[in-house]
C-alpha positions as CSV (number, residue, x, y, z in Angstrom):
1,X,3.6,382.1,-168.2
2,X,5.6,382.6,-171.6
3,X,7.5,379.8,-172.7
4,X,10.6,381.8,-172.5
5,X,10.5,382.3,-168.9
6,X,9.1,378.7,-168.4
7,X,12.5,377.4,-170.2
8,X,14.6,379.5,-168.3
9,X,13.1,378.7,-164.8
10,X,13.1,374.6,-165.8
11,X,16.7,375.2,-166.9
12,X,18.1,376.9,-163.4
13,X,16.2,374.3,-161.5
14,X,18.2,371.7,-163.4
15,X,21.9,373.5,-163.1
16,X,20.7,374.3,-159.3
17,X,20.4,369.8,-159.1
18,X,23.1,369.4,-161.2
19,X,25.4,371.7,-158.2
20,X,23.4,370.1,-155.2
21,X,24.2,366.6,-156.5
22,X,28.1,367.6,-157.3
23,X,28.4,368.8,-153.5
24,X,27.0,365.9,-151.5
25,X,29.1,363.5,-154.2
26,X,32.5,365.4,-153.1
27,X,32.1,366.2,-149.7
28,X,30.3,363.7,-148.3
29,X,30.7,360.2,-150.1
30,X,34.2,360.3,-149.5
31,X,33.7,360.9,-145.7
32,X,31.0,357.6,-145.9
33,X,33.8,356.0,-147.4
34,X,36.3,356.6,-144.8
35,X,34.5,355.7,-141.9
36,X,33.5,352.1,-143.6
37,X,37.2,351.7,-144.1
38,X,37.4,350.8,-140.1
39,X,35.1,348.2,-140.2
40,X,38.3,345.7,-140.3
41,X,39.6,347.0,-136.8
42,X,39.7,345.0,-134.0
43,X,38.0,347.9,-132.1
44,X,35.2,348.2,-134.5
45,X,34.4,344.1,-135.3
46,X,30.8,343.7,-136.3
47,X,27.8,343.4,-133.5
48,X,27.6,339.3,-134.7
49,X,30.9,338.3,-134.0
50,X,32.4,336.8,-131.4
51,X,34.5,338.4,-128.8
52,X,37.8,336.5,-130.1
53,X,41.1,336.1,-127.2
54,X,43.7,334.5,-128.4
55,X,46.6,332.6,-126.1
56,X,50.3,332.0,-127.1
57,X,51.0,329.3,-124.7
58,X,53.9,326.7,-124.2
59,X,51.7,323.6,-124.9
60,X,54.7,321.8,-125.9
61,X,58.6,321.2,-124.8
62,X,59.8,321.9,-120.9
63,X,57.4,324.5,-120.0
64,X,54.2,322.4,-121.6
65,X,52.8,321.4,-117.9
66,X,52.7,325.2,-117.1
67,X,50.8,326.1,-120.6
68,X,48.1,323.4,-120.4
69,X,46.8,324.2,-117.1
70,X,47.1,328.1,-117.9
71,X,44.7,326.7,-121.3
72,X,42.3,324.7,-119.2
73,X,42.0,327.6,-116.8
74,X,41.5,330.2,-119.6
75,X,38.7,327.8,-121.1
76,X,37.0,327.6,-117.7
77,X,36.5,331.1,-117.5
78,X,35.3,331.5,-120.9
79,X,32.5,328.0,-120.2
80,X,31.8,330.5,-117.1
81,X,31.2,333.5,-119.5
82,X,28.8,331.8,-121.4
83,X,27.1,329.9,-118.8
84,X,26.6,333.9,-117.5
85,X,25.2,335.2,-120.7
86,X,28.4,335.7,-122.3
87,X,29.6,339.5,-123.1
88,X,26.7,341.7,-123.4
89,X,25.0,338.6,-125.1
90,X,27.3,337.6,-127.7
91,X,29.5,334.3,-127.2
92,X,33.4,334.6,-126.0
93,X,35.7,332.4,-127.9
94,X,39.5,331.4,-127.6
95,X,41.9,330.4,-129.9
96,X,45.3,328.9,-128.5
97,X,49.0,328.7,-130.7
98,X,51.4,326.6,-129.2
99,X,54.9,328.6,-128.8
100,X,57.1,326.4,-127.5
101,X,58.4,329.4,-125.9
102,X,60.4,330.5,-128.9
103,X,59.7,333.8,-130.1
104,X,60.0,332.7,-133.5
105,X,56.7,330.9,-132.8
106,X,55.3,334.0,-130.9
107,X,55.6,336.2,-134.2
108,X,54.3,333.3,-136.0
109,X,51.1,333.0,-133.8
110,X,50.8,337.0,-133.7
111,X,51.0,337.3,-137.5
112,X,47.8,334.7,-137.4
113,X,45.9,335.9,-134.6
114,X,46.3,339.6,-136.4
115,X,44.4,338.1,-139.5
116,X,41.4,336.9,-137.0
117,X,41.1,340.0,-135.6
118,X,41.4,339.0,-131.5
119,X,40.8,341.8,-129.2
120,X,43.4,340.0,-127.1
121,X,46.0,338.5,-126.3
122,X,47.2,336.4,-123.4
123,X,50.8,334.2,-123.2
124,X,54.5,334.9,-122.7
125,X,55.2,332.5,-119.9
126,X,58.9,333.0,-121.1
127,X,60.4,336.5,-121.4
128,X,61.5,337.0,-125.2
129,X,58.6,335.2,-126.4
130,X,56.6,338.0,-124.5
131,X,58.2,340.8,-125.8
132,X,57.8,339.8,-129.3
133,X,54.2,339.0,-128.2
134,X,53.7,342.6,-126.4
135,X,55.1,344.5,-129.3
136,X,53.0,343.3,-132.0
137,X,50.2,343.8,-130.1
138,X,50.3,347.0,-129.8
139,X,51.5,347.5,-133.2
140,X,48.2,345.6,-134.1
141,X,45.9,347.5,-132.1
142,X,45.1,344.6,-129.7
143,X,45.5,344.4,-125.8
144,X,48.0,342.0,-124.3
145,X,48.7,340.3,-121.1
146,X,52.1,339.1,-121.0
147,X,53.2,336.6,-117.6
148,X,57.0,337.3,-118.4
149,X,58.3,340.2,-120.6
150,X,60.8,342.8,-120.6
151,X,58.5,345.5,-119.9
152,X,59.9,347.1,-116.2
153,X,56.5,348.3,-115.4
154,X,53.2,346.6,-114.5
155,X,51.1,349.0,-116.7
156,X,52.7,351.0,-119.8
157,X,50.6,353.8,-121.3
158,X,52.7,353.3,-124.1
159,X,51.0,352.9,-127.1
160,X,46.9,353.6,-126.1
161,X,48.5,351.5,-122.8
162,X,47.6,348.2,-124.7
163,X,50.1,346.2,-122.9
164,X,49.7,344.6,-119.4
165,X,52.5,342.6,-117.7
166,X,51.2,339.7,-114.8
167,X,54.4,338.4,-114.0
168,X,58.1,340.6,-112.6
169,X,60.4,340.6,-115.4
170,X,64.1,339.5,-114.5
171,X,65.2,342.6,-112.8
172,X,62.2,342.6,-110.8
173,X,62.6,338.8,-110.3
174,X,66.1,339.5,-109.0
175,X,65.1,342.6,-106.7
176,X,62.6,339.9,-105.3
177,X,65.2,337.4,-104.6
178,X,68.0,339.5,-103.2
179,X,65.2,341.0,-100.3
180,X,64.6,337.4,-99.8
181,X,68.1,336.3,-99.4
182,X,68.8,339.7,-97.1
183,X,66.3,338.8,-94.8
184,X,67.8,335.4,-94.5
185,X,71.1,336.9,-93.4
186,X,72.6,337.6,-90.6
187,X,73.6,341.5,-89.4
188,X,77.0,342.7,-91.4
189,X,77.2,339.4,-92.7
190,X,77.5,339.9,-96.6
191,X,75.3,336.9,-98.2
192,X,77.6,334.7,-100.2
193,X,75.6,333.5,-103.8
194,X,76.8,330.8,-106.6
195,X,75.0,332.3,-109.9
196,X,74.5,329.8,-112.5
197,X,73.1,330.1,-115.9
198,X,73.1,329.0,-119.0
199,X,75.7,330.5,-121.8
200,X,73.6,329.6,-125.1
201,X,70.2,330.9,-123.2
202,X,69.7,334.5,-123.9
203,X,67.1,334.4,-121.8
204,X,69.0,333.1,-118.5
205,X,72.2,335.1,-119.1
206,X,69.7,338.2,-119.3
207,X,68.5,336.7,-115.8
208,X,72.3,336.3,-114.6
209,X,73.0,339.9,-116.2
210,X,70.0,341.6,-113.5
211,X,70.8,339.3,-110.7
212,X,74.7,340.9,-111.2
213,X,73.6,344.2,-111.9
214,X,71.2,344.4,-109.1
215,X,73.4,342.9,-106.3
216,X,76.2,345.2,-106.7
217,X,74.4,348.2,-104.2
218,X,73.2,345.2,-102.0
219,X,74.8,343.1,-99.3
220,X,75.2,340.4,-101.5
221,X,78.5,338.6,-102.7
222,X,78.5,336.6,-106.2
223,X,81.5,334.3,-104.9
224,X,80.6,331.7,-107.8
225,X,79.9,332.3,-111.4
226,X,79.1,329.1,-113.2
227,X,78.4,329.3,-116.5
228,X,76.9,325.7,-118.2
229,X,78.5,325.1,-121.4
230,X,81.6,326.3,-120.5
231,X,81.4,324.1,-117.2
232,X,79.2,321.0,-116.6
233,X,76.6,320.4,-113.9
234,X,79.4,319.0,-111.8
235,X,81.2,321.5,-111.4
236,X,78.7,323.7,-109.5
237,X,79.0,321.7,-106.5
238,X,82.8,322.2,-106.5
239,X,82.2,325.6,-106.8
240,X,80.0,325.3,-104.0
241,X,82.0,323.6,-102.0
242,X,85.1,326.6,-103.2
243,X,83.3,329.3,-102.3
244,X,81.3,328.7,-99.4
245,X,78.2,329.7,-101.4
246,X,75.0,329.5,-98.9
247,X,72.6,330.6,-101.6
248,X,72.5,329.3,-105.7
249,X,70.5,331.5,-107.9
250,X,69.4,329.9,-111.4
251,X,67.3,331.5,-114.2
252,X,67.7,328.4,-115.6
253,X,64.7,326.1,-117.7
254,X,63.2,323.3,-115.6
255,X,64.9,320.5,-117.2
256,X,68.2,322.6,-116.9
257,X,67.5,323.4,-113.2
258,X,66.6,319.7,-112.6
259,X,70.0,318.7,-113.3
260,X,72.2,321.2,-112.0
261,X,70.1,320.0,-108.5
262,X,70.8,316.4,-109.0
263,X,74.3,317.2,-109.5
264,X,74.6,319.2,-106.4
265,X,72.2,317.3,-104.6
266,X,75.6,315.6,-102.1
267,X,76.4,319.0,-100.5
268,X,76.7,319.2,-97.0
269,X,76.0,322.5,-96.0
270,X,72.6,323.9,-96.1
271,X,71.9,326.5,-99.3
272,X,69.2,327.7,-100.7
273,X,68.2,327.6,-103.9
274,X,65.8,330.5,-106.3
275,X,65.4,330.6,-109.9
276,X,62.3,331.8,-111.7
277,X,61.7,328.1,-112.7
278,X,63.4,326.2,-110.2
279,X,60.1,326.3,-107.9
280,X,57.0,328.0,-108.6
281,X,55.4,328.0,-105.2
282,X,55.6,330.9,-102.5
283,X,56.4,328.0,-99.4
284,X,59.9,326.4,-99.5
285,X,60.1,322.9,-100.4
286,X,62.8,320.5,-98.8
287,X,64.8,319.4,-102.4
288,X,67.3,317.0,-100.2
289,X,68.5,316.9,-96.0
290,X,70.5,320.5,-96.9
291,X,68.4,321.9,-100.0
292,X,65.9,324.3,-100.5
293,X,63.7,325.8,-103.0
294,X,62.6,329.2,-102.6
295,X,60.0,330.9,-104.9
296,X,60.4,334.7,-103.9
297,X,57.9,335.6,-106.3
298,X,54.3,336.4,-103.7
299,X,51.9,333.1,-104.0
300,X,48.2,334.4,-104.7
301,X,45.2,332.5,-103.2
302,X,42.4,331.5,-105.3
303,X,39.4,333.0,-105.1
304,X,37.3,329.6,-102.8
305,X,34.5,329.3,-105.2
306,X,37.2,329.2,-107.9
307,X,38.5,326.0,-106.3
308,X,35.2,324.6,-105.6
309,X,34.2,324.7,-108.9
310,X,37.6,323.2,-110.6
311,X,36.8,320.4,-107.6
312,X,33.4,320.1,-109.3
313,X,35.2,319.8,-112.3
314,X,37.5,316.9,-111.4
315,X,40.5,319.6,-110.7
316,X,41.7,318.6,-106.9
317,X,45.0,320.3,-107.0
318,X,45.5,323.9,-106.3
319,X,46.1,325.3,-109.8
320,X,49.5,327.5,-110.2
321,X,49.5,331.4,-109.9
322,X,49.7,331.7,-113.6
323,X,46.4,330.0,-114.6
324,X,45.0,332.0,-112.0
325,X,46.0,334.5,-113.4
326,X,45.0,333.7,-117.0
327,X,41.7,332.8,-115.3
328,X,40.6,336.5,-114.1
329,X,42.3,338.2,-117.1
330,X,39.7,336.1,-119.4
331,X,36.5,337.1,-116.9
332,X,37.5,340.8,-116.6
333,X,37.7,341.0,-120.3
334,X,34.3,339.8,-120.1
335,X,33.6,342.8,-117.4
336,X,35.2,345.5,-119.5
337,X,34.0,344.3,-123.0
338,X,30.8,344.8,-121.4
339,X,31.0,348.2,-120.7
340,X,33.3,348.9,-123.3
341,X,31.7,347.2,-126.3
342,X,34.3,345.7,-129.4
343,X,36.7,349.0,-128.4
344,X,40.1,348.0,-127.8
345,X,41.1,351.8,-126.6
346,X,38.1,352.8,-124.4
347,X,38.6,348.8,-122.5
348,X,42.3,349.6,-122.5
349,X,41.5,353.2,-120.8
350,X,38.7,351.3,-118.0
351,X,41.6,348.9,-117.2
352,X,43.8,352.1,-117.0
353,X,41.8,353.5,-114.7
354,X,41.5,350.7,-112.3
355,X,44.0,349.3,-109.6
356,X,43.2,346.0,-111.1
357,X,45.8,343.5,-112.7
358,X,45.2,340.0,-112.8
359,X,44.8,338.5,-109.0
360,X,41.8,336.2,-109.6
361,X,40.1,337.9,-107.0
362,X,36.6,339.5,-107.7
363,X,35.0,339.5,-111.0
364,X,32.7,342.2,-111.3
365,X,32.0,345.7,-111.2
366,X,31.6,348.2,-108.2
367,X,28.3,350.7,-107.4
368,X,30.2,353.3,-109.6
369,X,31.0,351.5,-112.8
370,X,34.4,351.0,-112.0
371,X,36.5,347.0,-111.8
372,X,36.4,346.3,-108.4
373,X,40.0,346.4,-106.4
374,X,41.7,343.1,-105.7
375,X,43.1,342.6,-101.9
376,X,46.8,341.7,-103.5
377,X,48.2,343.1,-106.6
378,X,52.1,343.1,-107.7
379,X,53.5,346.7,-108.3
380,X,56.5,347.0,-109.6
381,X,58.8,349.8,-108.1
């Protein structure tokens, strides 16, 4: 061949490299780029990292009883995970923030628990502190199981439905209290309540502000409205005694509740009293010869090998709904991360797709692939 042609057949073989090369750089490094840009996602962790679930519990302050057990509960199930195999082989670990049921400390625990990349989140035993919990969540791109927040449904599809309520917020806690009081009355006999709450709590006046709003299309009379720090505990039982009050509802704290019942504890007619922490129990408990608790919020049973095993464990006492709770929401994650891998939307959409929510009930899945139905699950209307 003449060297002429040879040059020119070397030198369009090099510009045809030289144009090859160009093209994969510009469309296609940039697109390798991108897609390693997600590796920081909680839906996209590495294969050899933990499955990370955070809690934002009360382990502190009035509500510290209810937190700890939730916590020994939650680490149960996780020492039952592993004992199992763990999720699809890899270990499950927790990670608990005390909130102290301030919300302050809830967006505190959420900006940490962000930076260790959970896949969930489980906690607001008090209602604001859920909220702020539920919304960052989502915001973050990680699932959350909130006992108490604002959220009026049981399941939002808000955003990617990554936010799961357990427990009625105070409307729904109300609706549950006024059927309970209306079955305890008699026919065209209006039900005469004494509402008491706490002025400097947002959270109780947002429970008095339900209970008001909800009663007005019922048969149910607020004929006492005693608001603590503008009145003392004392004065409840005059306003008792005034207005003939057979019922008292409080969304009160425990150690607020605890005192308004001491203070009232010499009236002589029979009442009953309800409050989302007055009594946490679905029987009524004799408080005094004439006072009652009532929890109208349903009582779930534990699973029997559950309490067997906490037996086993040196745990005799039948633990409270909301570690029971806590307890199946940390062995379904389990189930769905399973199926679902480190993907926050496609376990959000399984859960979706199920009638499950929290019930401690069964832990597995069904011969099609999907969670298996619990026999008793709160629906909110």
């Amino acid at each position: 061949m003449e060297p002429k042609k040879i040059f020119w057949l070397v030198g369009a073989v090099l510009v045809a490299a030289v144009v090859f090369l160009s093209y994969d750089l510009f469309f296609y490094s940039p697109k390798r780029d991108f897609s390693s840009r997600h590796d920081s996602l909680p839906s996209e962790f590495k294969e050899d990292k933990p499955f990370l679930i955070a809690g934002l519990l009360p382990l502190s302050g009035d509500n510290a009883s209810m937190g700890r057990q939730i916590q020994e509960l939650m680490k149960f199930a996780a020492l039952e995970v592993e004992k199992a195999g763990g999720v699809a082989g890899k270990k499950m670990e927790l990670v608990f923030y005390d909130t102290e049921c301030s919300d302050k400390k809830a967006q505190e625990a959420m900006s940490a628990i962000r930076g260790l990349g959970a896949l969930a989140v489980i906690g607001g035993v008090c209602e604001f502190e859920g909220t702020v919990m539920s919304s960052l969540a989502r915001s973050a791109g990680i699932l959350s199981f909130s006992f108490n927040s604002s959220l009026e449904n049981l399941k939002t599809t808000g955003i990617s439905g990554l936010s799961f309520q357990m427990m009625p917020s105070h409307l729904q806690f109300a609706q549950m209290a006024i059927d309970r009081i209306n079955a305890g009355v008699a026919l065209n006999q209006p039900a005469k309540v004494a509402l008491v709450f706490s002025q400097g709590d947002d959270e109780s006046v947002s429970g008095a502000s339900a209970f008001e709003n909800y009663s007005r299309d019922k048969e149910v009379v607020i004929s006492a409205k005693i608001e603590l720090g503008k009145n003392k505990p004392s004065d409840v039982l005059d306003a008792l005694r005034l207005s003939g009050a057979r019922y008292i509802y409080m969304p009160l704290k425990t150690a607020e509740a605890s005192v308004v019942l001491a203070a009232v504890g010499d009236y002589k007619e029979k009442v009953e009293v309800i409050g989302p922490y007055v009594w946490n129990r679905s029987s009524p408990v004799k408080f005094s010869d004439n006072i009652t608790l009532i929890w109208p919020y349903p009582e779930i049973d534990p699973p029997r090998v559950l309490l067997e095993r906490l037996n086993e464990a040196g745990v005799p006492e039948k633990p409270i709904p909301e570690a029971v709770r806590a307890y199946d929401v940390v062995k379904k994650l389990a189930d769905v991360f399973t199926v679902s891998g480190r993907s926050v939307p496609k376990a959000s959409e399984k859960i979706l797709g199920s009638s499950w929510m929290g019930t401690g009930e069964t832990y597995s899945f069904d011969e099609f692939g999907g969670l298996k139905t619990p026999k008793w699950a709160y629906k909110s209307k």
